[in-house]
PDBQT receptor file of N, H, CA, C and O in Angstrom, charges set to zero:
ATOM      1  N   UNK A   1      40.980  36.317  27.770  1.00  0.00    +0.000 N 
ATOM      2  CA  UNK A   1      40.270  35.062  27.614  1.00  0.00    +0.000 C 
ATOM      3  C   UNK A   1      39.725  35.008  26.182  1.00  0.00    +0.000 C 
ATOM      4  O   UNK A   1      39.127  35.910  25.595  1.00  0.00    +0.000 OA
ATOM      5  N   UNK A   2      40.018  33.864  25.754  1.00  0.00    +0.000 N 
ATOM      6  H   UNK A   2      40.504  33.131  26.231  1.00  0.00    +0.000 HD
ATOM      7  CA  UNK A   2      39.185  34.036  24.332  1.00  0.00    +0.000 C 
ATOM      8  C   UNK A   2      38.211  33.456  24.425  1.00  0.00    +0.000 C 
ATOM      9  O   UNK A   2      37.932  32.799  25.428  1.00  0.00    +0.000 OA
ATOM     10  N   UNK A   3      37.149  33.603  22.976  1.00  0.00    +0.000 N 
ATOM     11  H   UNK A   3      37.375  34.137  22.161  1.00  0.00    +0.000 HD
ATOM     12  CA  UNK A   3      35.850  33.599  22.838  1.00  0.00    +0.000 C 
ATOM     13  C   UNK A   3      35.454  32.144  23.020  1.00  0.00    +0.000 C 
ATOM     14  O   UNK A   3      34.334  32.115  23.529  1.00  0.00    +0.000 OA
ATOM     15  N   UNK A   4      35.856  31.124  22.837  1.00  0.00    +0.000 N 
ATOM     16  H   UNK A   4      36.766  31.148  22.423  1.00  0.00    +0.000 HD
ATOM     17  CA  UNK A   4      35.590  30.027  23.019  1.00  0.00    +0.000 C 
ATOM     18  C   UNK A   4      35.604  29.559  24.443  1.00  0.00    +0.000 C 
ATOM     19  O   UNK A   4      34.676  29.053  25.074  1.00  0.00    +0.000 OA
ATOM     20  N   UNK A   5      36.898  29.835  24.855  1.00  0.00    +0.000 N 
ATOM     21  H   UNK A   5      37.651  30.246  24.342  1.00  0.00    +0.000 HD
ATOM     22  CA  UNK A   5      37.242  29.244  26.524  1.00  0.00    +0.000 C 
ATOM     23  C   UNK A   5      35.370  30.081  27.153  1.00  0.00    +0.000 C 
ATOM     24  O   UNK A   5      34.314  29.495  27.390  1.00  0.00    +0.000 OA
ATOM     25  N   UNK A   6      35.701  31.550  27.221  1.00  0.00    +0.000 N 
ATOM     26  H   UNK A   6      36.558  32.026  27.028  1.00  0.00    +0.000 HD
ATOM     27  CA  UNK A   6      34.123  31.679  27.773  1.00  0.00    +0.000 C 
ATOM     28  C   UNK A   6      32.901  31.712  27.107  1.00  0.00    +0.000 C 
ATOM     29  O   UNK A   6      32.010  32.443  27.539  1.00  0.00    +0.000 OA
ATOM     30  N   UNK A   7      32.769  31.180  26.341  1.00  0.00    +0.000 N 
ATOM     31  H   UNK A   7      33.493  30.586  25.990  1.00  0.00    +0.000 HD
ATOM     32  CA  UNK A   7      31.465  30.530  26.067  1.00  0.00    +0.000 C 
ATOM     33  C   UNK A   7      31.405  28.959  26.582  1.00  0.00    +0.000 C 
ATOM     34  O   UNK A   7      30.377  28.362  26.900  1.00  0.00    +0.000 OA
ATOM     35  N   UNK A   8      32.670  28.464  26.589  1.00  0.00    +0.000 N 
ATOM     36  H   UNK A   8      33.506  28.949  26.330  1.00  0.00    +0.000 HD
ATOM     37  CA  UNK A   8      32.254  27.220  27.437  1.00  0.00    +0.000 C 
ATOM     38  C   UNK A   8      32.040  27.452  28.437  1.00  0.00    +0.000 C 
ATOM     39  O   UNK A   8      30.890  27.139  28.743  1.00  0.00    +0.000 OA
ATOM     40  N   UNK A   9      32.613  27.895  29.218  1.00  0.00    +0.000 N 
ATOM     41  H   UNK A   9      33.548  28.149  28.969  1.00  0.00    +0.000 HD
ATOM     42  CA  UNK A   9      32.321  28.079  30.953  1.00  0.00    +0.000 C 
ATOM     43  C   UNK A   9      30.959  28.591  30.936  1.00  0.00    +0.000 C 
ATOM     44  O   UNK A   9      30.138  28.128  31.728  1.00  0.00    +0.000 OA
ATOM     45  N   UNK A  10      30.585  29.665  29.959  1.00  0.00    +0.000 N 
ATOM     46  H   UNK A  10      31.252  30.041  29.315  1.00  0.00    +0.000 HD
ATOM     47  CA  UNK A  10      28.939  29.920  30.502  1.00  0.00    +0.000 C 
ATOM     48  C   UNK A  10      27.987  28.770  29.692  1.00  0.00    +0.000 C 
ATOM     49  O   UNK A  10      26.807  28.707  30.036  1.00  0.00    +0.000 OA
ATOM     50  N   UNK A  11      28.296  28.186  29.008  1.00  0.00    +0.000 N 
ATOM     51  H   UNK A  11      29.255  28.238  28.728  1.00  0.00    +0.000 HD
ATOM     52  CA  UNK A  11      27.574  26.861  28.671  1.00  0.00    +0.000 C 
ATOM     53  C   UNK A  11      27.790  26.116  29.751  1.00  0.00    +0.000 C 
ATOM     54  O   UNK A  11      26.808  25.460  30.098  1.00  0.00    +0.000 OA
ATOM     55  N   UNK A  12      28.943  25.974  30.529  1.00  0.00    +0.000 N 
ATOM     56  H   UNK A  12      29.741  26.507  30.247  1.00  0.00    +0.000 HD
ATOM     57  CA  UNK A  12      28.539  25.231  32.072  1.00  0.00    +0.000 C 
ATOM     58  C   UNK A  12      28.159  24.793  32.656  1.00  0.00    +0.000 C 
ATOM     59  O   UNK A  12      27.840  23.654  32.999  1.00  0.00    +0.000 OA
ATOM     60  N   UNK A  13      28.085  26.914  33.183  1.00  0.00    +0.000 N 
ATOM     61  H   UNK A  13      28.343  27.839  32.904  1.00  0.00    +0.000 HD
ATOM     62  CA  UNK A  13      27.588  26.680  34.478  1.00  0.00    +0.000 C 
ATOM     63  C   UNK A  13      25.779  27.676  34.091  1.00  0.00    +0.000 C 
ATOM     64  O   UNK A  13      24.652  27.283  34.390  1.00  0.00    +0.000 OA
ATOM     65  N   UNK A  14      26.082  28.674  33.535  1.00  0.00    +0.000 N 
ATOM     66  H   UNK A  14      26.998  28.994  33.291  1.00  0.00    +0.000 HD
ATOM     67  CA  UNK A  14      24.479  29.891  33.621  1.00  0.00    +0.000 C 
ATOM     68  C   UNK A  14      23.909  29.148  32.686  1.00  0.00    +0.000 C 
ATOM     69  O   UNK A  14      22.813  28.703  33.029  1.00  0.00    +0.000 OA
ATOM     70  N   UNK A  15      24.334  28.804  31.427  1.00  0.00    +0.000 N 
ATOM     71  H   UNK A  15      25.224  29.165  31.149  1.00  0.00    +0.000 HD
ATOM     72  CA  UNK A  15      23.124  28.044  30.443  1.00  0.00    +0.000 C 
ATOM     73  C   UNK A  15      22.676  26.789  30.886  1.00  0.00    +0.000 C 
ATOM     74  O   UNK A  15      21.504  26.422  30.802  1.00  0.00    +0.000 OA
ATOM     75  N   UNK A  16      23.614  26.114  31.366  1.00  0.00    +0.000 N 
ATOM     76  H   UNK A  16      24.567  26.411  31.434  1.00  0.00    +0.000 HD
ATOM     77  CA  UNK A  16      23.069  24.665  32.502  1.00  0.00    +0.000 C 
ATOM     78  C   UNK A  16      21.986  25.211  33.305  1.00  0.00    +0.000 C 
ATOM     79  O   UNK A  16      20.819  25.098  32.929  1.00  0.00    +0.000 OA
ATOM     80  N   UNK A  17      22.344  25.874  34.531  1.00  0.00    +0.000 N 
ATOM     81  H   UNK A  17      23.292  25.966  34.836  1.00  0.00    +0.000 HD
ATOM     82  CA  UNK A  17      21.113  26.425  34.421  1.00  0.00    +0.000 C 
ATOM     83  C   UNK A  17      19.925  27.055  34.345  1.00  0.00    +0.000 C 
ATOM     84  O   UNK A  17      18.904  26.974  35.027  1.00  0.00    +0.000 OA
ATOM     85  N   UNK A  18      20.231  27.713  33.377  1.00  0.00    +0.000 N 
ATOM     86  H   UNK A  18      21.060  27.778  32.822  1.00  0.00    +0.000 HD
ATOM     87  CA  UNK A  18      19.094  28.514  32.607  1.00  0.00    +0.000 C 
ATOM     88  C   UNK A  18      17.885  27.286  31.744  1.00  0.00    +0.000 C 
ATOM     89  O   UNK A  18      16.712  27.464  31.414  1.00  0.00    +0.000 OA
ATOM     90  N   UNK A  19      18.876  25.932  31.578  1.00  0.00    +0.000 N 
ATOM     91  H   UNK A  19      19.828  25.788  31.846  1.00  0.00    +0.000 HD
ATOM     92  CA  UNK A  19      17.788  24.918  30.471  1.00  0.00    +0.000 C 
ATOM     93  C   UNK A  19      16.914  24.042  32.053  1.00  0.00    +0.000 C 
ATOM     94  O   UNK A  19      15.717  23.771  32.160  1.00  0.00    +0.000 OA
ATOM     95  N   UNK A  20      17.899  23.818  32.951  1.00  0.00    +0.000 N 
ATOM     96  H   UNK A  20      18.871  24.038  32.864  1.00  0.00    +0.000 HD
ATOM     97  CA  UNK A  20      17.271  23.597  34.051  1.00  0.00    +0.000 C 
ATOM     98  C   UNK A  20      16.249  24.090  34.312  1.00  0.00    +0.000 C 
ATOM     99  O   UNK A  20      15.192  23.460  34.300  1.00  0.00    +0.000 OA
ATOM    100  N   UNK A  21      16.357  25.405  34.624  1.00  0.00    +0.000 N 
ATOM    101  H   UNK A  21      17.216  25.916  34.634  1.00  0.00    +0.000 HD
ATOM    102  CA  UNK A  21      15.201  25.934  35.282  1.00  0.00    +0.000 C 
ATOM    103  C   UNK A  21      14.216  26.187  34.338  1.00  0.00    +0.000 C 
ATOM    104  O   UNK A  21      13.313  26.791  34.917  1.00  0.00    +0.000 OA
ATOM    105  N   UNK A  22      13.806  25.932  32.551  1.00  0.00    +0.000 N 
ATOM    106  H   UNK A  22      14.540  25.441  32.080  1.00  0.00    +0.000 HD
ATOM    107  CA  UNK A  22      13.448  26.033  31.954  1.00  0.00    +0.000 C 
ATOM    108  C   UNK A  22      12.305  24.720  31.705  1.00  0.00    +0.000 C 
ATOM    109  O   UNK A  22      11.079  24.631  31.644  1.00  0.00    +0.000 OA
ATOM    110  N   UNK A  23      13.436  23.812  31.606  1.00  0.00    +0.000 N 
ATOM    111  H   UNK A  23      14.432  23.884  31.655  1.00  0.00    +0.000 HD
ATOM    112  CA  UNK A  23      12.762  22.338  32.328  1.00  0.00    +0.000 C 
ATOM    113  C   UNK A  23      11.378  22.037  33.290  1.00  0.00    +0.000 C 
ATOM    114  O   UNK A  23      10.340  21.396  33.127  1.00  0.00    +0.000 OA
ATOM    115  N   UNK A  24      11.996  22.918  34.448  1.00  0.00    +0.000 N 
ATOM    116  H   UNK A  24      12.840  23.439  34.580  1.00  0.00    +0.000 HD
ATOM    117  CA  UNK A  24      11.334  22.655  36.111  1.00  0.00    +0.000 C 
ATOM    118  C   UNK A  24       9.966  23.262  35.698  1.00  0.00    +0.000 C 
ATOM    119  O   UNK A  24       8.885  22.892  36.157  1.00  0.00    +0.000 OA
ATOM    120  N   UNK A  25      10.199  24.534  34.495  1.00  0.00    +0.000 N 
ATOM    121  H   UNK A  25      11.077  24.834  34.122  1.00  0.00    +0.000 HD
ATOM    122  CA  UNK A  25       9.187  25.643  34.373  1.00  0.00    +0.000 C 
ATOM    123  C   UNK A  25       7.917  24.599  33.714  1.00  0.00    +0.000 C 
ATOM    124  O   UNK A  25       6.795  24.288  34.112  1.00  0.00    +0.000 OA
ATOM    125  N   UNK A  26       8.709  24.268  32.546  1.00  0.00    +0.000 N 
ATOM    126  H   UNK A  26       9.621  24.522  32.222  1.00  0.00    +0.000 HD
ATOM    127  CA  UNK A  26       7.503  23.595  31.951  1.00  0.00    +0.000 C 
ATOM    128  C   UNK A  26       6.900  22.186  32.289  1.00  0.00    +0.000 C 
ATOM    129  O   UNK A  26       5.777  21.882  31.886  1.00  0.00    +0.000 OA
ATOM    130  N   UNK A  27       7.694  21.307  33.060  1.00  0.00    +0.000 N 
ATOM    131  H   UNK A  27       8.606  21.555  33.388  1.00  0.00    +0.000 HD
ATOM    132  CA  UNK A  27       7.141  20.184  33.875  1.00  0.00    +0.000 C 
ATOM    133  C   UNK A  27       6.140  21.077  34.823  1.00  0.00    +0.000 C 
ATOM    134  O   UNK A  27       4.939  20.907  34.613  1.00  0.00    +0.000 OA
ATOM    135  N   UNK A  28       6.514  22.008  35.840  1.00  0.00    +0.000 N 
ATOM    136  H   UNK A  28       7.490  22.147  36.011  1.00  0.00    +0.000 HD
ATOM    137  CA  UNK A  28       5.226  22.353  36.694  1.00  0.00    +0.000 C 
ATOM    138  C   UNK A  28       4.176  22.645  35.545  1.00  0.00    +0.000 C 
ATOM    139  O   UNK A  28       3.326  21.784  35.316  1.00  0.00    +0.000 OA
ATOM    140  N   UNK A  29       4.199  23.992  34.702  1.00  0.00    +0.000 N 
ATOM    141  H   UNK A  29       4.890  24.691  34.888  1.00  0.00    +0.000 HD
ATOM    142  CA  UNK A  29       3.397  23.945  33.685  1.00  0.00    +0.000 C 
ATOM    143  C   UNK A  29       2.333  23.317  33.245  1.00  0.00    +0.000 C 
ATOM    144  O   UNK A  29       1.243  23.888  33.278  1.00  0.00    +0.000 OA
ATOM    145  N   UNK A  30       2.455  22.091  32.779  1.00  0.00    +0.000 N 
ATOM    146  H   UNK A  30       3.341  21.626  32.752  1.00  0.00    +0.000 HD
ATOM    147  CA  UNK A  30       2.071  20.974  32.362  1.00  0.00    +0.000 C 
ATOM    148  C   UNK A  30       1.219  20.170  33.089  1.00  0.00    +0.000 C 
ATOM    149  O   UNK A  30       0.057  19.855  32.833  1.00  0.00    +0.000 OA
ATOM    150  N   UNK A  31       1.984  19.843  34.110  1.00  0.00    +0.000 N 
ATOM    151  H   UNK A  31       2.928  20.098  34.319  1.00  0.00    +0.000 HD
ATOM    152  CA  UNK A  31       0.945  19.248  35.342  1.00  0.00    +0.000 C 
ATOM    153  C   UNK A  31       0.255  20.659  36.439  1.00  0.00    +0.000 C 
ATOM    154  O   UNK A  31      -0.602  20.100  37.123  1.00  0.00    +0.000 OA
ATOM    155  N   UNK A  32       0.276  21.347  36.619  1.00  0.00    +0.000 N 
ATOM    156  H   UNK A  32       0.972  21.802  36.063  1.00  0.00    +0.000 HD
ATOM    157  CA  UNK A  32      -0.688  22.501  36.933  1.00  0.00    +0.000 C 
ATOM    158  C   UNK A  32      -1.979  22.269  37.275  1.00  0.00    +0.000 C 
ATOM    159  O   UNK A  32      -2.671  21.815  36.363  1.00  0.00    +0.000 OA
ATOM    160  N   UNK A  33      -2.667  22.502  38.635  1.00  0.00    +0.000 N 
ATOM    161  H   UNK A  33      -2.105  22.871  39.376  1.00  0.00    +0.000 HD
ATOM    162  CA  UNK A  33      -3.822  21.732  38.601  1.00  0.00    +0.000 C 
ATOM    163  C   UNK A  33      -4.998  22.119  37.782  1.00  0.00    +0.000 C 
ATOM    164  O   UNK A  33      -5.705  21.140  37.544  1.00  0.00    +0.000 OA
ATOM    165  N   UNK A  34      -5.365  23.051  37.356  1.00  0.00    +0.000 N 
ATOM    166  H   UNK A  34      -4.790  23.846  37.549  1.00  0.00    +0.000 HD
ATOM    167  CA  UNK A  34      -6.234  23.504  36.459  1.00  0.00    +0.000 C 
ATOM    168  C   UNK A  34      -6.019  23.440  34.913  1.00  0.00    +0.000 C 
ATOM    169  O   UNK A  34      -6.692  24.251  34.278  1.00  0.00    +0.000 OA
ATOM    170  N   UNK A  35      -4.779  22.197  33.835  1.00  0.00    +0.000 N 
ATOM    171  H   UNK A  35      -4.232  21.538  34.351  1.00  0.00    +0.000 HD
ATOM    172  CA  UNK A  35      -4.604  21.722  33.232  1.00  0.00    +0.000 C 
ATOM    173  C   UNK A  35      -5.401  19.958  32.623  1.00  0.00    +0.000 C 
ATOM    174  O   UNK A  35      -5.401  19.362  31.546  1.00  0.00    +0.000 OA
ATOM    175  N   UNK A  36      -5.884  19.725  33.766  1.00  0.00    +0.000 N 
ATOM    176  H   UNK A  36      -5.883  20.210  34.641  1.00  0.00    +0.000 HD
ATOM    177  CA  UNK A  36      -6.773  18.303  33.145  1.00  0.00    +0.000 C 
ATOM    178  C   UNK A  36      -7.232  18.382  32.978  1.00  0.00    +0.000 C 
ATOM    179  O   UNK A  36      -7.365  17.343  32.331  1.00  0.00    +0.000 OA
ATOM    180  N   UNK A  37      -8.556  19.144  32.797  1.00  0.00    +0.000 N 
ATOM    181  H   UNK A  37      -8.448  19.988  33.323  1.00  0.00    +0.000 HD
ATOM    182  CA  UNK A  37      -9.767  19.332  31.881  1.00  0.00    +0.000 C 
ATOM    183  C   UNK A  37      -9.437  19.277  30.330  1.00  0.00    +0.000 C 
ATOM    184  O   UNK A  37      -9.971  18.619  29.436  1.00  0.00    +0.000 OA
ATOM    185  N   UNK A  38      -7.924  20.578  30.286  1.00  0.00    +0.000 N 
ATOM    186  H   UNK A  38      -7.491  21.113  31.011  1.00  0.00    +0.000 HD
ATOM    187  CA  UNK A  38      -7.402  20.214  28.651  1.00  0.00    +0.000 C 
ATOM    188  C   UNK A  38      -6.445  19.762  28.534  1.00  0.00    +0.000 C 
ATOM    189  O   UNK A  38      -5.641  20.224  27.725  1.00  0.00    +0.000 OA
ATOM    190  N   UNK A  39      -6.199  18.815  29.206  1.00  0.00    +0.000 N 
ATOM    191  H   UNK A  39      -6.852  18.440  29.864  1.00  0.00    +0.000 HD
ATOM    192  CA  UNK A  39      -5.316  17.641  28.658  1.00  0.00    +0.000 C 
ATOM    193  C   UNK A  39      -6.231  16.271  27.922  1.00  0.00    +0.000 C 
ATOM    194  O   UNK A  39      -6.089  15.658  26.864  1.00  0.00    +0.000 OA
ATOM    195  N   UNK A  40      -7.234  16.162  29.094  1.00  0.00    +0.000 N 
ATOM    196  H   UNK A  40      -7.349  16.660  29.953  1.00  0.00    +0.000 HD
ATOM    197  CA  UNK A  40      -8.407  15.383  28.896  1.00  0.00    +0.000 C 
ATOM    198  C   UNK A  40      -9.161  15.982  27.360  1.00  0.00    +0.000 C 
ATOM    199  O   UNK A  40      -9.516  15.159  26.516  1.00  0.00    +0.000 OA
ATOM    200  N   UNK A  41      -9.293  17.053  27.195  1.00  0.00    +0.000 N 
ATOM    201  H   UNK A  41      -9.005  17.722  27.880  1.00  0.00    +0.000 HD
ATOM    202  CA  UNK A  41     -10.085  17.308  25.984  1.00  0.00    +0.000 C 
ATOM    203  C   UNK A  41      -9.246  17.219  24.711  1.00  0.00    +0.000 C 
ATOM    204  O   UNK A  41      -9.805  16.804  23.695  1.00  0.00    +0.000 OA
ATOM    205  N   UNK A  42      -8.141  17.518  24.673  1.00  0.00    +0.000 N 
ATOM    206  H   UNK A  42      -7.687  17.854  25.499  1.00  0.00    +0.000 HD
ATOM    207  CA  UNK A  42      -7.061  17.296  23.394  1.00  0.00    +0.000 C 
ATOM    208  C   UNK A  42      -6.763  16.169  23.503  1.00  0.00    +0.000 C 
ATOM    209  O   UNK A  42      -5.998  16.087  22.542  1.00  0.00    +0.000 OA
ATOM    210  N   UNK A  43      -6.772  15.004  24.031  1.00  0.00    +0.000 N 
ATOM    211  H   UNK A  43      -7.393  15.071  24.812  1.00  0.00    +0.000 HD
ATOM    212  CA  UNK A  43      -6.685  13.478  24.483  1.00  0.00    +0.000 C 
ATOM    213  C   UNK A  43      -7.651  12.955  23.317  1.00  0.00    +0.000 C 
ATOM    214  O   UNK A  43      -7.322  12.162  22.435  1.00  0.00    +0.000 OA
ATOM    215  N   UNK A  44      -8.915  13.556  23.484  1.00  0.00    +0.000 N 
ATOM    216  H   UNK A  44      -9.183  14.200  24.201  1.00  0.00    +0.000 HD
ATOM    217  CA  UNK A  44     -10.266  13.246  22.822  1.00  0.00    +0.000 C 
ATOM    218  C   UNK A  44     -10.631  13.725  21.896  1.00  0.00    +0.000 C 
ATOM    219  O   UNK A  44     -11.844  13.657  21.694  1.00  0.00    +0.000 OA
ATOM    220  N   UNK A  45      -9.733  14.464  20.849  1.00  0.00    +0.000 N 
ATOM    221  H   UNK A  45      -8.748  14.519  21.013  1.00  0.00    +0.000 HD
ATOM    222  CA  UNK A  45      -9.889  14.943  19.408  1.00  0.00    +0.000 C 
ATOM    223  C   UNK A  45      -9.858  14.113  18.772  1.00  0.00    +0.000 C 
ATOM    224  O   UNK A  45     -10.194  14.519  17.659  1.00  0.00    +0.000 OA
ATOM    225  N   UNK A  46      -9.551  12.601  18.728  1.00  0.00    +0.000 N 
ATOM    226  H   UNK A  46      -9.278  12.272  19.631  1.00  0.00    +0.000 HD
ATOM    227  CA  UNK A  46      -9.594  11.503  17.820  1.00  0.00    +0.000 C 
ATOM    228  C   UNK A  46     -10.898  11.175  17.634  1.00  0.00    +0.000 C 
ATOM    229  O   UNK A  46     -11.375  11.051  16.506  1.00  0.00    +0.000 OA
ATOM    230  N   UNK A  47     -11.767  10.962  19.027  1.00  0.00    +0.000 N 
ATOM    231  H   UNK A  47     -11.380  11.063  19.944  1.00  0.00    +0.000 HD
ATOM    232  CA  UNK A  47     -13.257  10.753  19.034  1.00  0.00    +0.000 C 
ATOM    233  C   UNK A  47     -14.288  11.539  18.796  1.00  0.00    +0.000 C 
ATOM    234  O   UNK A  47     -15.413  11.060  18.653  1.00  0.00    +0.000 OA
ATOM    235  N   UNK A  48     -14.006  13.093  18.705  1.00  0.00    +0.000 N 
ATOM    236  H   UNK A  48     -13.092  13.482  18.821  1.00  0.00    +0.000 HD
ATOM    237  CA  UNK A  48     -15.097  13.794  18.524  1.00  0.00    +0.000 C 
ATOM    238  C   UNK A  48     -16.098  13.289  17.523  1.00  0.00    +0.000 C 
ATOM    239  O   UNK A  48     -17.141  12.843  18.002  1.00  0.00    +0.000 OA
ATOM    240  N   UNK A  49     -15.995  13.283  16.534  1.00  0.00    +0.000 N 
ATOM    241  H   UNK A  49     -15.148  13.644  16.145  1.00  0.00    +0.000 HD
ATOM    242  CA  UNK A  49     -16.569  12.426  15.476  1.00  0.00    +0.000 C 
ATOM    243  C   UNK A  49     -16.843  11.408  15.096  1.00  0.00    +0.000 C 
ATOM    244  O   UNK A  49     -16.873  11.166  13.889  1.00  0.00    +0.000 OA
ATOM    245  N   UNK A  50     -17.163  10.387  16.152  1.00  0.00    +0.000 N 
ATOM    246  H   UNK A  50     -17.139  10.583  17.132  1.00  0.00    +0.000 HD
ATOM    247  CA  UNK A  50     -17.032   8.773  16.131  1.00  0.00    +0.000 C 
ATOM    248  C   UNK A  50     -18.342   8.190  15.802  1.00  0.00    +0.000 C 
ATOM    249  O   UNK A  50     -18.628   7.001  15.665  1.00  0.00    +0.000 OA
ATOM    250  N   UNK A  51     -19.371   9.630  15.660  1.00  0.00    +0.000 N 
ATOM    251  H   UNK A  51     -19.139  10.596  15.771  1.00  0.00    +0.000 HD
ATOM    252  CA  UNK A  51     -20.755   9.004  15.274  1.00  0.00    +0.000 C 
ATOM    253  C   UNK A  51     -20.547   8.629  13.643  1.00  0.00    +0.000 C 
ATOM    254  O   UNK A  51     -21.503   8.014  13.172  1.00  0.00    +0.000 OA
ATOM    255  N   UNK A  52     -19.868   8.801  13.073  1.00  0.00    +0.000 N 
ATOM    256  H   UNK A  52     -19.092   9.301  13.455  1.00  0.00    +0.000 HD
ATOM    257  CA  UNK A  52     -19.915   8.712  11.405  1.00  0.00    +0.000 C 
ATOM    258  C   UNK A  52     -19.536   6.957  11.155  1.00  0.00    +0.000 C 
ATOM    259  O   UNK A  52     -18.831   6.415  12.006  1.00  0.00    +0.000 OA
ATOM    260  N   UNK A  53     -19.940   6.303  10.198  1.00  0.00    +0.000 N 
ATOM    261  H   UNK A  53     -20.513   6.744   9.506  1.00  0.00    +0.000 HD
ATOM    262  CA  UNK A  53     -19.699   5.122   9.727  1.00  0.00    +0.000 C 
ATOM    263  C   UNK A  53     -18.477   5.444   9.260  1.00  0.00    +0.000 C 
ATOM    264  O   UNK A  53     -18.218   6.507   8.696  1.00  0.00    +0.000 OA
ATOM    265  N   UNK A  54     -17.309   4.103   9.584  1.00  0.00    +0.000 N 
ATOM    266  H   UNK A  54     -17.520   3.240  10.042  1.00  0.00    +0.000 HD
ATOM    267  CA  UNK A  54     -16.044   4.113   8.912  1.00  0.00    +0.000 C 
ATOM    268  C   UNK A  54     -16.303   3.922   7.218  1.00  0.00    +0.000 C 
ATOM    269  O   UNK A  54     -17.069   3.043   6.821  1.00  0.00    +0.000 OA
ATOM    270  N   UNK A  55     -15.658   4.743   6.361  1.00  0.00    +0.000 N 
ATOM    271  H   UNK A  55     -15.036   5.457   6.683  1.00  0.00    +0.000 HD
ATOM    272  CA  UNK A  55     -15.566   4.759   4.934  1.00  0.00    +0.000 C 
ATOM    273  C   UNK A  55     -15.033   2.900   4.867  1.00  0.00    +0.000 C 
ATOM    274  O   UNK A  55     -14.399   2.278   5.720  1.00  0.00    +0.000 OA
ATOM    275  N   UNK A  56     -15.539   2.445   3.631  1.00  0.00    +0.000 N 
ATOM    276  H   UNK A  56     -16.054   2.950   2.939  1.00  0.00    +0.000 HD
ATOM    277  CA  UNK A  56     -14.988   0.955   3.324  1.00  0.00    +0.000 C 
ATOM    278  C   UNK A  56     -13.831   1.039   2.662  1.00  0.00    +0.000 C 
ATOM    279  O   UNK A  56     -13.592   2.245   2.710  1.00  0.00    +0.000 OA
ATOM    280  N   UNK A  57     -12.725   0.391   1.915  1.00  0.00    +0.000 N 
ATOM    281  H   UNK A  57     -12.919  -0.589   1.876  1.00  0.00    +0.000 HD
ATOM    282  CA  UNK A  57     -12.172   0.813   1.202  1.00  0.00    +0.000 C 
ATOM    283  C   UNK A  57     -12.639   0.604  -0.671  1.00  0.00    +0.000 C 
ATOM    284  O   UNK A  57     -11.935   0.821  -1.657  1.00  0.00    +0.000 OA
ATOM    285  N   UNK A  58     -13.467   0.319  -0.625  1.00  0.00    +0.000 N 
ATOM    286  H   UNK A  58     -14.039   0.142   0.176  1.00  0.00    +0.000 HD
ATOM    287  CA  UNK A  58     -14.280   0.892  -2.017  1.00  0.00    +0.000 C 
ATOM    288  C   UNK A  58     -14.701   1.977  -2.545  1.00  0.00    +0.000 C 
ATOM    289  O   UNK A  58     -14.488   2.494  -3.642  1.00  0.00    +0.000 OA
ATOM    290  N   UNK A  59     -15.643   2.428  -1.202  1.00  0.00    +0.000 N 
ATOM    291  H   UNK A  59     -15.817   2.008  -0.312  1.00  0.00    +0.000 HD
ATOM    292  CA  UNK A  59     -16.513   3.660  -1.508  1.00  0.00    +0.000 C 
ATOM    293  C   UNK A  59     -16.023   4.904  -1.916  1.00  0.00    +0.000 C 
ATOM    294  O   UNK A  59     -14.958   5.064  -1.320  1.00  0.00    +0.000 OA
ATOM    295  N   UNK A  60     -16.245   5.803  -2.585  1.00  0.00    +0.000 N 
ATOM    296  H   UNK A  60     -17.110   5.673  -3.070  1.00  0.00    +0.000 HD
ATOM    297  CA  UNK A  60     -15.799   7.020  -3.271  1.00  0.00    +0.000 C 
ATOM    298  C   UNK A  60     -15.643   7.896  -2.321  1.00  0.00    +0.000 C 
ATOM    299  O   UNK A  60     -16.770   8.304  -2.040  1.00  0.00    +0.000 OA
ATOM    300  N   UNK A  61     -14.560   8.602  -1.426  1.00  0.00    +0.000 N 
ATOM    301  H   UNK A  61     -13.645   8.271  -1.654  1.00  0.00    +0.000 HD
ATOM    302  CA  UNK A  61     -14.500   9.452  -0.945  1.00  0.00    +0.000 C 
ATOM    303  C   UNK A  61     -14.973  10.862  -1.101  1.00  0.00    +0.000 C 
ATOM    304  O   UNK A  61     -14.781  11.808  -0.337  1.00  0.00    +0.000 OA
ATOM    305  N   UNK A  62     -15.609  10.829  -2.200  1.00  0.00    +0.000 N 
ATOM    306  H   UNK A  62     -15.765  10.061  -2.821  1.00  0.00    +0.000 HD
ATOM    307  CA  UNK A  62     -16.114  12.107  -3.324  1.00  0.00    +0.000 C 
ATOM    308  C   UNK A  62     -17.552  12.474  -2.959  1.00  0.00    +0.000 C 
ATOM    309  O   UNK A  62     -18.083  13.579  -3.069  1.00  0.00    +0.000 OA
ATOM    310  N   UNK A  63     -18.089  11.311  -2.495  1.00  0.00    +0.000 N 
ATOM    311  H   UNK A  63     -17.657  10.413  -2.406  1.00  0.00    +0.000 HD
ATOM    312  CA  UNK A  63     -19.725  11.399  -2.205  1.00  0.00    +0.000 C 
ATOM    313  C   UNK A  63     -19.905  12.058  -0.898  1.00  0.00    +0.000 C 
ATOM    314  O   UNK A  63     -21.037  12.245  -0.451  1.00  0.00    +0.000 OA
TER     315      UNK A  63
């Protein structure tokens, strides 16, 4: 058999699924029930700092 013919066949059928089950891994992962607290908190890195006045576009960024 040459090198090509089986590397396709295991691109297939075992690396099909090997990305599958790689997939399934990180979708459960992700949603995991002890994951929303930090999903919710990296959600909210835009706002941490929302007490500050927006800069104008005049003012010297320097000050």
């Amino acid at each position: 058999m040459e090198t090509y013919s089986f590397l396709r066949q295991l691109a297939d059928s075992w690396a099909l699924l090997a990305m599958f089950a790689i997939f399934v891994g990180i979708v459960i992962w992700a949603f995991r029930p002890g994951s929303r607290k930090v999903h919710e908190d990296i959600a909210n890195i835009p706002f941490r700092h929302d007490d500050r006045p927006a800069a104008s576009p005049g003012d010297d960024p320097a000050q």
